[in-house]
Structure formats: structure tokens, C-alpha cells
C-alpha positions in Angstrom: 19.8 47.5 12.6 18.1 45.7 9.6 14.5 44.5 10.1 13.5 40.6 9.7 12.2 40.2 6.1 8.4 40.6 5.8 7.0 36.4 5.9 6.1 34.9 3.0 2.4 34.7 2.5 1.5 30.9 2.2 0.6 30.3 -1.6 -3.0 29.3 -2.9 -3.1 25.8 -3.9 -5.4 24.2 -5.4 -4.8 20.2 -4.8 -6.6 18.3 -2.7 -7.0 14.4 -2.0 -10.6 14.7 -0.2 -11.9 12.2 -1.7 -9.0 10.3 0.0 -9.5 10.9 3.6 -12.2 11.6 6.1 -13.3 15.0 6.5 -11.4 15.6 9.8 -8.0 14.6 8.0 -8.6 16.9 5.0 -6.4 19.7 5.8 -3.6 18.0 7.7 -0.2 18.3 6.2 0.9 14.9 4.3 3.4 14.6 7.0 1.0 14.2 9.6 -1.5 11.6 7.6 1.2 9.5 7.2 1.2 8.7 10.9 -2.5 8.2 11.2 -4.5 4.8 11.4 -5.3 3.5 8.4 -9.4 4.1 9.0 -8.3 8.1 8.1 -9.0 6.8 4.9 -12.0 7.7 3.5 -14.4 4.1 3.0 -12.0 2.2 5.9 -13.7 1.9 9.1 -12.2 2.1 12.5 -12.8 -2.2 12.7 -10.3 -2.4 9.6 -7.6 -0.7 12.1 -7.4 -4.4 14.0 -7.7 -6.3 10.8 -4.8 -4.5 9.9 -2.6 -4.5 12.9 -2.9 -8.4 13.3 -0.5 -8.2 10.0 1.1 -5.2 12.2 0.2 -2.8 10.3 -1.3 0.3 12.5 -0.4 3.9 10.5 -0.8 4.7 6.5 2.9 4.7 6.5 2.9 1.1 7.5 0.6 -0.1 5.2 2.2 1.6 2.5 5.3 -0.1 3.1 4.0 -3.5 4.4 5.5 -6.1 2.5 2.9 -8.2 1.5 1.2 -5.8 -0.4 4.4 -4.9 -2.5 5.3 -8.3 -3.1 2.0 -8.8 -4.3 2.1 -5.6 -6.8 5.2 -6.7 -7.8 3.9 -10.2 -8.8 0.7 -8.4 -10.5 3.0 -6.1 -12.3 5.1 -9.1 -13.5 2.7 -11.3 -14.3 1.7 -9.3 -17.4 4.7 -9.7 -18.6 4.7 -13.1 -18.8 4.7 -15.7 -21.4 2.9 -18.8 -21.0 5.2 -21.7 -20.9 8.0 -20.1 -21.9 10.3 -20.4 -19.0 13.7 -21.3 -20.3 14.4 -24.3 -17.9 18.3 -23.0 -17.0 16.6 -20.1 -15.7 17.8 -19.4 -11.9 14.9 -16.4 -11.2 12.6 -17.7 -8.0 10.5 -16.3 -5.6 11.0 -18.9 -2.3 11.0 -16.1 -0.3 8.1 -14.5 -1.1 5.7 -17.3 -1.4 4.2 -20.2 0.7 5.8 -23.2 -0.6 3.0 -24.8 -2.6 2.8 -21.4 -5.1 6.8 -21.4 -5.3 6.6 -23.1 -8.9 3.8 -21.6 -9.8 3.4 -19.2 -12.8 2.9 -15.7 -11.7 -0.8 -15.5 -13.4 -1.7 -17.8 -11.4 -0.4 -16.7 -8.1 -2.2 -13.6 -8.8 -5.6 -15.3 -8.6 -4.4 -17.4 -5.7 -5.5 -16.3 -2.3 -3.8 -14.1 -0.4 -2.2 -16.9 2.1 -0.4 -17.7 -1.2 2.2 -14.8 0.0 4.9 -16.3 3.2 3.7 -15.4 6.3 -0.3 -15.6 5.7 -1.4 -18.4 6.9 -5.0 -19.9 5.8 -6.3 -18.1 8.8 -5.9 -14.8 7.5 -8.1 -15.5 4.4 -10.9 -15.0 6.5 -9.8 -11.5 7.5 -8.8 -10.5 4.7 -12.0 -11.1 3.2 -13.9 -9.1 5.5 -11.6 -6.2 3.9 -12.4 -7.6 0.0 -9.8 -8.8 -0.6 -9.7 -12.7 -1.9 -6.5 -13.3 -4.2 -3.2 -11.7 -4.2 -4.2 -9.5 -7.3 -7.1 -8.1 -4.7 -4.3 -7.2 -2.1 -2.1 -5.5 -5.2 -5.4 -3.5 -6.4 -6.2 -2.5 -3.0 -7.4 1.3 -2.9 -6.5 1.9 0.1 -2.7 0.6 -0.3 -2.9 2.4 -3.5 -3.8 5.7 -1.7 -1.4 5.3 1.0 1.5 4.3 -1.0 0.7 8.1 -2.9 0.8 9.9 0.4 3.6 8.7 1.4 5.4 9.3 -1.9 4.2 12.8 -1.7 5.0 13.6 1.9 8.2 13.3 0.9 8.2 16.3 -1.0 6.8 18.5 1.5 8.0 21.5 2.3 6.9 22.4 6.1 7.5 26.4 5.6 6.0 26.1 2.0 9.4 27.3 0.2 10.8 25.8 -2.6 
């Protein structure tokens, strides 16, 4: 009868995103943080957690998928690569879905410094809460640290390995 193979011995890393997440999350696997509130991140406090879910957005996963936030990154991205006045006038490319109707024809610098109820689905209201969270414009939103660091996590927890093999 052969005996089990000897268990690996967990390897030393060295990595670390500490300066991401409150002490008390620091050594929880990425797989975990992912399904925490979004205060677990270090400089969010617990009152951000209800700020947040009135746009329904309750774990890190959620915020680093929420919609808004990508469509604003996406515009922010873009909007560097624009030219100013340059839009050939056949051009088809539009962003109706994405944006409250009085941004729709609006060049993409500029929706970046609109605010944030420029994106569909914000309504003036949310302004309000959004500033409580810094954020003013839709370039604040795409900036946002904490989307940022959440968006990273989530990347990375998808390259987890439970057991620590290869």
C-alpha cells in the first residue's frame, strides 16, 4: 500500500495589498474580499456601504462591475482620444444608451467634467450622494480609488489558486 504524498508546504509570498483593505481583511484570500462590503476598503467607511447600495451596489465584486463606473472609464479613456471638432458628420458611433439625454451629443471631454447624473439611470438626486463620496463629474466616478482597487481584486481573484498549486 503506497502512502499519500507528503503536502506541499504553502510558498512564502511576498505581495500584499494592505494598504488596500482594513486591517481585519488583510489576510483573507482574494476570493473572499470579493464578497465583502465595499467599507473593507481601507479609507471607505461603513456609511459609504448605503451610499452604495441605493445604486445596488453591496460587495467589492459589485462595485467593480457596476456599470456606471465602467461606462464612465470608458468615456474618460476615450475622451483622450479625441479630436476636437473633428467628428465626420456620416459617423453612426453614439452613446444613447449610456447617457441622459441632454449629454447624448455631447463631446466626450466634456461629458467627463459633467456630473455624474450625466450617466442614464442617475438622476439629479444622486449628485448629492455622490458627493458625500467625492465624487462630482463622471471623470471623478472613473478616477475613483476605490473602483480602481476593486476592479484589481477582482481581476486577481481570478487567478487564485485555493490549494496554492500552479
Amino acid at each position: 500500500m503506497s502512502e499519500p504524498s507528503p503536502k506541499k508546504a504553502k510558498p512564502v509570498y511576498t505581495f500584499n495589498v494592505n494598504k488596500a483593505l482594513d486591517k481585519e481583511h488583510e489576510t483573507k484570500p482574494l476570493r473572499e474580499i470579493i464578497k465583502l462590503p465595499p467599507s473593507a476598503l481601507q479609507g471607505l467607511a461603513e456609511r459609504a456601504n448605503e451610499m452604495l447600495a441605493a445604486f445596488r451596489v453591496k460587495t467589492i465584486e459589485e462595485l467593480a462591475n457596476w456599470k456606471h463606473a465602467r461606462v464612465a472609464q470608458a468615456i474618460c479613456a476615450l475622451a483622450e482620444t479625441e479630436e476636437d471638432g473633428k467628428r465626420d458628420p456620416s459617423s453612426e458611433m453614439n452613446l444613447n444608451k449610456a447617457l441622459d439625454k441632454e449629454y447624448e451629443t455631447k463631446a466626450l471631454k466634456e461629458i467627463a467634467e459633467a456630473p455624474v447624473h450625466a450617466l442614464q439611470g442617475l438622476a439629479d438626486w444622486t449628485d448629492s450622494t455622490f458627493a458625500k463620496l467625492n465624487i462630482k463629474t463622471v471623470a471623478d466616478l472613473a478616477n475613483w480609488k476605490y473602483v480602481t482597487w476593486a476592479q484589481a481584486i477582482v481581476t486577481l481573484a481570478q487567478f487564485e489558486s485555493p490549494d496554492h498549486s500552479s
